[in-house]
N, C-alpha and C positions, 0 to 999 in steps of 0.2 A: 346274916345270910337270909336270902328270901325261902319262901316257899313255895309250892307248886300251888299255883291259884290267886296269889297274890297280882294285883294291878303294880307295874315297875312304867317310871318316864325315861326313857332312854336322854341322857345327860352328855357320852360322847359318841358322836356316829363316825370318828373320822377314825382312819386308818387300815391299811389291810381288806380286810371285803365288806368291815361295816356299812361303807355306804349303799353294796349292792342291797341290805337289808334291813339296814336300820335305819330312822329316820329322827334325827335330835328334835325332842322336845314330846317325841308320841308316846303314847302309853303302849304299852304290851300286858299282855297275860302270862305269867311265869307257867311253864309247860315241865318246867324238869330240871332238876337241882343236882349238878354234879357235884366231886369232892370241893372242888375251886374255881366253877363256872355254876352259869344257869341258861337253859334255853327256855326263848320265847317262843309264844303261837306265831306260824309264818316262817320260823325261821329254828332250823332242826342243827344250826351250828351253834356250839357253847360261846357263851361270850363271858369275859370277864363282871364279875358283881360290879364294880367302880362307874361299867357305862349306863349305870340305871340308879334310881332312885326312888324310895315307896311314892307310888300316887296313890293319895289318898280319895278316891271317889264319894263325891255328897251325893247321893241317889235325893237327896229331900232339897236339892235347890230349888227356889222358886222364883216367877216372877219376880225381878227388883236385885237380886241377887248378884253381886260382882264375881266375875267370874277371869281368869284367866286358859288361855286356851292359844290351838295352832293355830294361826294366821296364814290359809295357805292364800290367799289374797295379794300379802303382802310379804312371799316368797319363804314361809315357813316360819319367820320369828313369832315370838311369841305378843300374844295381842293379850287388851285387858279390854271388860266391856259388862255394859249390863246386861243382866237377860231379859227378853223383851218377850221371849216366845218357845215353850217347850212340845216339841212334836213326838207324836205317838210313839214315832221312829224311835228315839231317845236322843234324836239330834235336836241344837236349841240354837234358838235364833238370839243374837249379840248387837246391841250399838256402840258403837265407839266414835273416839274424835281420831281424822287420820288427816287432816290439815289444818292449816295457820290461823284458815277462817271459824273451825270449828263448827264445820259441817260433819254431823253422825252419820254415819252408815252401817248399814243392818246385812249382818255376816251370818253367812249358815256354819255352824261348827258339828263336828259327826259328832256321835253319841261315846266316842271313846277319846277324845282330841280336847277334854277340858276337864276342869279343875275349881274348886272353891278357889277364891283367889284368898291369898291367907291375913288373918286380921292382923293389925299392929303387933308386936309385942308390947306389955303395958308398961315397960320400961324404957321404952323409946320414947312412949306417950307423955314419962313421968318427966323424962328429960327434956322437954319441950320448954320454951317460955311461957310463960301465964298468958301473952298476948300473941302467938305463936300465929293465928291466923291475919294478924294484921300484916306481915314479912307481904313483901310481893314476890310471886312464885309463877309464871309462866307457863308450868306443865300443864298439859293437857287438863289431868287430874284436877288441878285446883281451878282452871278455868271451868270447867265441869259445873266446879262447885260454888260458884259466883256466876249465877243466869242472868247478867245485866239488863235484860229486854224482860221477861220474865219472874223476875225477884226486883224490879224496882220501877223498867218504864210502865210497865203491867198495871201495875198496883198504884200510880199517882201520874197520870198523865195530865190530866188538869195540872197539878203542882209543879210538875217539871216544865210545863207550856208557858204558866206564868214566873216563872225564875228565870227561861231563857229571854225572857223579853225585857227582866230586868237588867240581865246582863248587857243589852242592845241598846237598854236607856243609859246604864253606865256606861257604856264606852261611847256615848254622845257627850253627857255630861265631862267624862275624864279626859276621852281622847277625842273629839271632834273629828270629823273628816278622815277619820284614819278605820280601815279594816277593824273588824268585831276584836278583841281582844281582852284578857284581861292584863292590864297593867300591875304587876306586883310593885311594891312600895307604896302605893296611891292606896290612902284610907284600907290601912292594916293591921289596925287594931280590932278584931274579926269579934272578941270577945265584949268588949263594952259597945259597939254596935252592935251587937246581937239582943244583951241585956236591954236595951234600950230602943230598941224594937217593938222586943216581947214585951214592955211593960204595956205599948201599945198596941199590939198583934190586933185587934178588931177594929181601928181607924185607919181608915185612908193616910196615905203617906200624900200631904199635898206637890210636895216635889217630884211624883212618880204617878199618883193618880192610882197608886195601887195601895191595899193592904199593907201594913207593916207585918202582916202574917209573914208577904212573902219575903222580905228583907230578910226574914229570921231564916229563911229556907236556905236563901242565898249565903249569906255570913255563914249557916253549918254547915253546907255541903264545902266552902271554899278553903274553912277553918281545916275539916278534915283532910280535902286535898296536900293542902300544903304539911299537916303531919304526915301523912301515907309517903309524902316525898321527903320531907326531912330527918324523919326515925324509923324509916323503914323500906325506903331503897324502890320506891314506886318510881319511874319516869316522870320527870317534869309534863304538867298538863300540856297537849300542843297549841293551848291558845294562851298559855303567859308568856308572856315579857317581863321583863327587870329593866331598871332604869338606867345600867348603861347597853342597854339594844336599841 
């Protein structure tokens, strides 16, 4: 049973004159504890304990901090977001991902309308596979946490400049006259071409006029594609073929 002063998140707003007063997913101030109800600040009618739930309020969140909270935005459900900005007020500013392209957008959330968002349990964690993050996962969430432009075009744009050019020179060599592609089955032995590369990674590849550096870039990034799609459920790259296409 709560107490008076306790923060409660109201869990069901439907029925009877809930909705004139409650609002699913918002925190309340417990005001008053009867035998087998409680009322909240706003609202001097007893409600059942079952339509709430403790919210636990972090007064010490800080910048960087994930956060769950009301999303009146996006018609009251409940949103998840970093915090990017805490105002005087005690309202805090939130970004999140709210489409496909995974464009953030920066939400004002009131200073009673969120929540530490809660950590794993370490037994979920435990349950994981050793290779847990290699899985292909879609959510927001893990897109978040793979910044493609950012954690990779960022940090090697030289490198990636010249591996797509050897991809342009292979599909000269492989596929002549045919749109950029890569051909699966054609020279897929990714690993003793790779080896044999690197033994030469500082000389000129005279078949390419490039480094054998960047061969080795090409054979690891193509090796890895085709695991991420084989053992682990990633989409077919949109520029392979197989050899009955």
């Amino acid at each position: 049973m709560f107490q008076v002063g306790d923060k409660v998140r109201c869990v069901n707003a439907a029925g009877g004159s809930a909705p004139e007063f409650l609002r699913e997913g918002a925190v309340y101030t417990v005001s008053r504890v009867h035998t087998d109800a409680v009322s909240v600040e706003g609202s001097g009618v007893g409600w059942k304990p079952d339509r709430f739930e403790p919210a636990l309020r972090q007064e010490t969140v800080e910048v960087g901090d994930v956060v769950e909270y009301i999303d009146h935005d996006a018609g009251g459900v409940r949103g998840r977001g970093e915090v990017r900005y805490i105002a005087d007020t005690g309202n805090i500013y939130v970004t999140d991902d709210r489409s496909d392209s995974g464009q953030r957008f920066l939400s004002s959330v009131f200073g009673d309308e969120w929540w530490k968002a809660p950590t794993e349990p370490a037994s979920t964690a435990a349950d994981r596979p050793a290779d847990w993050r290699m899985y292909y996962d879609d959510s927001s969430q893990r897109r978040k946490e793979q910044p493609m432009f950012s954690g990779f075009l960022a940090y090697c744009p030289a490198a990636v400049a010249l591996v797509a050019e050897l991809s342009r020179l292979g599909n000269e060599k492989h596929n002549p006259g045919q749109p950029l592609h890569h051909a699966r089955g054609k020279s897929s032995d990714h690993g003793d071409c790779l080896l044999r590369h690197q033994a030469s990674y500082l000389d000129v590849d005279k078949d390419t006029a490039m480094l054998h550096a960047v061969a080795v870039a090409w054979r690891a990034m193509i090796q890895l594609q085709e695991l991420a799609e084989q053992r682990y459920g990633w989409p077919t790259a949109p520029a392979a073929r197989f050899p009955e296409e």
